[in-house]
ROPA-919470 format. One line per 10 residues: number of its first residue (from 1); their letters; for each residue x, y, z of N, C-alpha, C. Coordinates in pm, whole numbers, padded with zeros to 5 digits. Layout:
<pts>
NUM> a> X/Y/Z/X/Y/Z/X/Y/Z  ...
</pts>
This chain:
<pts>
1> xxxxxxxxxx> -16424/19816/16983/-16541/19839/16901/-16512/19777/16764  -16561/19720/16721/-16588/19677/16610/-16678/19715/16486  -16618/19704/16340/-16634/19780/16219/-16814/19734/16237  -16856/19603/16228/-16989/19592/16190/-17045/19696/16294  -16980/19680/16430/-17098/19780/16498/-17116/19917/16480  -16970/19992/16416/-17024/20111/16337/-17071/20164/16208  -17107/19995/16154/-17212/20060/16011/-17307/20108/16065  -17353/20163/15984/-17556/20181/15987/-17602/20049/15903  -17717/20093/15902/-17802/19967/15828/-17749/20044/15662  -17851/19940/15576/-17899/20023/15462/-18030/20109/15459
11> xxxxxxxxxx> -18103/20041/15560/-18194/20154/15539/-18173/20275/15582  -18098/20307/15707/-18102/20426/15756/-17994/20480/15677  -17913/20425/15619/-17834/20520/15489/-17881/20569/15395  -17982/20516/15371/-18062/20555/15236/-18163/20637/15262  -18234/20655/15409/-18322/20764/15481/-18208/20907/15463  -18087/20860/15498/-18014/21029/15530/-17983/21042/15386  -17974/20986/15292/-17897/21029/15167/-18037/21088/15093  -18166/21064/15139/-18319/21125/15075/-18324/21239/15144  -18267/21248/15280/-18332/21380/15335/-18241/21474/15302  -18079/21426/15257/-17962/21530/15229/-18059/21558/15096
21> xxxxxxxxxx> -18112/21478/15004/-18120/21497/14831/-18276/21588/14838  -18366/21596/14932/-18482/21690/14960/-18437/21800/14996  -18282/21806/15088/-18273/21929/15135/-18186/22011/15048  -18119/21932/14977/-18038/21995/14876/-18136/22078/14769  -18246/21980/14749/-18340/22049/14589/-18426/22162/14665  -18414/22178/14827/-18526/22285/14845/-18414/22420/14862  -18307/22365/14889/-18202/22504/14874/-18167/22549/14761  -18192/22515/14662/-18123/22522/14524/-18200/22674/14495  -18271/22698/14485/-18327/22846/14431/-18339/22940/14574  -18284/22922/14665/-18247/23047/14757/-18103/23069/14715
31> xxxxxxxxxx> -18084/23221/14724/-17933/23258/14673/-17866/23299/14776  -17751/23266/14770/-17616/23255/14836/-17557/23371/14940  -17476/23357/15003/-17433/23479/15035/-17352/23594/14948  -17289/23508/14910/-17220/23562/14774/-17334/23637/14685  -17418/23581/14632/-17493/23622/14522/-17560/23740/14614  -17587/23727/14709/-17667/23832/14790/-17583/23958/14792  -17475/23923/14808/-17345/24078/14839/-17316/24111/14717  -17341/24048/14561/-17300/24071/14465/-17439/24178/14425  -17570/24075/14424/-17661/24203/14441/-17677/24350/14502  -17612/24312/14646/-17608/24471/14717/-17535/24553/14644
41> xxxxxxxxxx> -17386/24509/14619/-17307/24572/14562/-17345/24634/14424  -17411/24572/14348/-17468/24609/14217/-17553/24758/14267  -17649/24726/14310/-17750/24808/14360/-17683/24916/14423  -17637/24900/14499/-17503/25033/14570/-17460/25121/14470  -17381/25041/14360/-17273/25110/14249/-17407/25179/14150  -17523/25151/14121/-17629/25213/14039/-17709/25262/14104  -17744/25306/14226/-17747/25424/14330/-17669/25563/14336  -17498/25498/14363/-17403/25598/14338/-17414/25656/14224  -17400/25592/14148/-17395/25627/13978/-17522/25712/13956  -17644/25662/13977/-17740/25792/14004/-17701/25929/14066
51> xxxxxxxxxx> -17673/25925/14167/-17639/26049/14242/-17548/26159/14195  -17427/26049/14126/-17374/26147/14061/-17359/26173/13986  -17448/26142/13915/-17490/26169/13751/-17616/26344/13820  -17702/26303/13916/-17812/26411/13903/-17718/26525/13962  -17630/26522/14045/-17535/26615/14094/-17444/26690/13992  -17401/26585/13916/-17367/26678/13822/-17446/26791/13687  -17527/26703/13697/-17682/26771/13614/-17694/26918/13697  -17728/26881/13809/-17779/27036/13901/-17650/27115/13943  -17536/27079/13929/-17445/27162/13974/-17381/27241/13811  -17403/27163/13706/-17404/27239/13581/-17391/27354/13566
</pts>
């Protein structure tokens, strides 16, 4: 096999490098997994923190 026969063209390089650069800008504002578990976790710890804040209020 030979190198020319495994280029691509230019055009079809430049088709995948538009559809990577469309798919990149439509992912950009969905959040992460990370950011997602950092949210739960937030939300978890100021839940808890509620609870035992009113627990200690009513057990006073």
């Amino acid at each position: 096999m030979t190198v020319s026969s495994l280029r691509n063209p230019k055009s079809e390089t430049r088709e995948m490098a538009e559809r990577d650069r469309l798919n990149l800008r439509s992912r950009l504002h969905e959040p992460t997994d990370w950011s997602m578990s950092n949210n739960m976790f937030f939300v978890a710890f100021v839940v808890i923190a509620a609870l035992v804040t009113v627990l200690v209020l009513v057990l006073r």
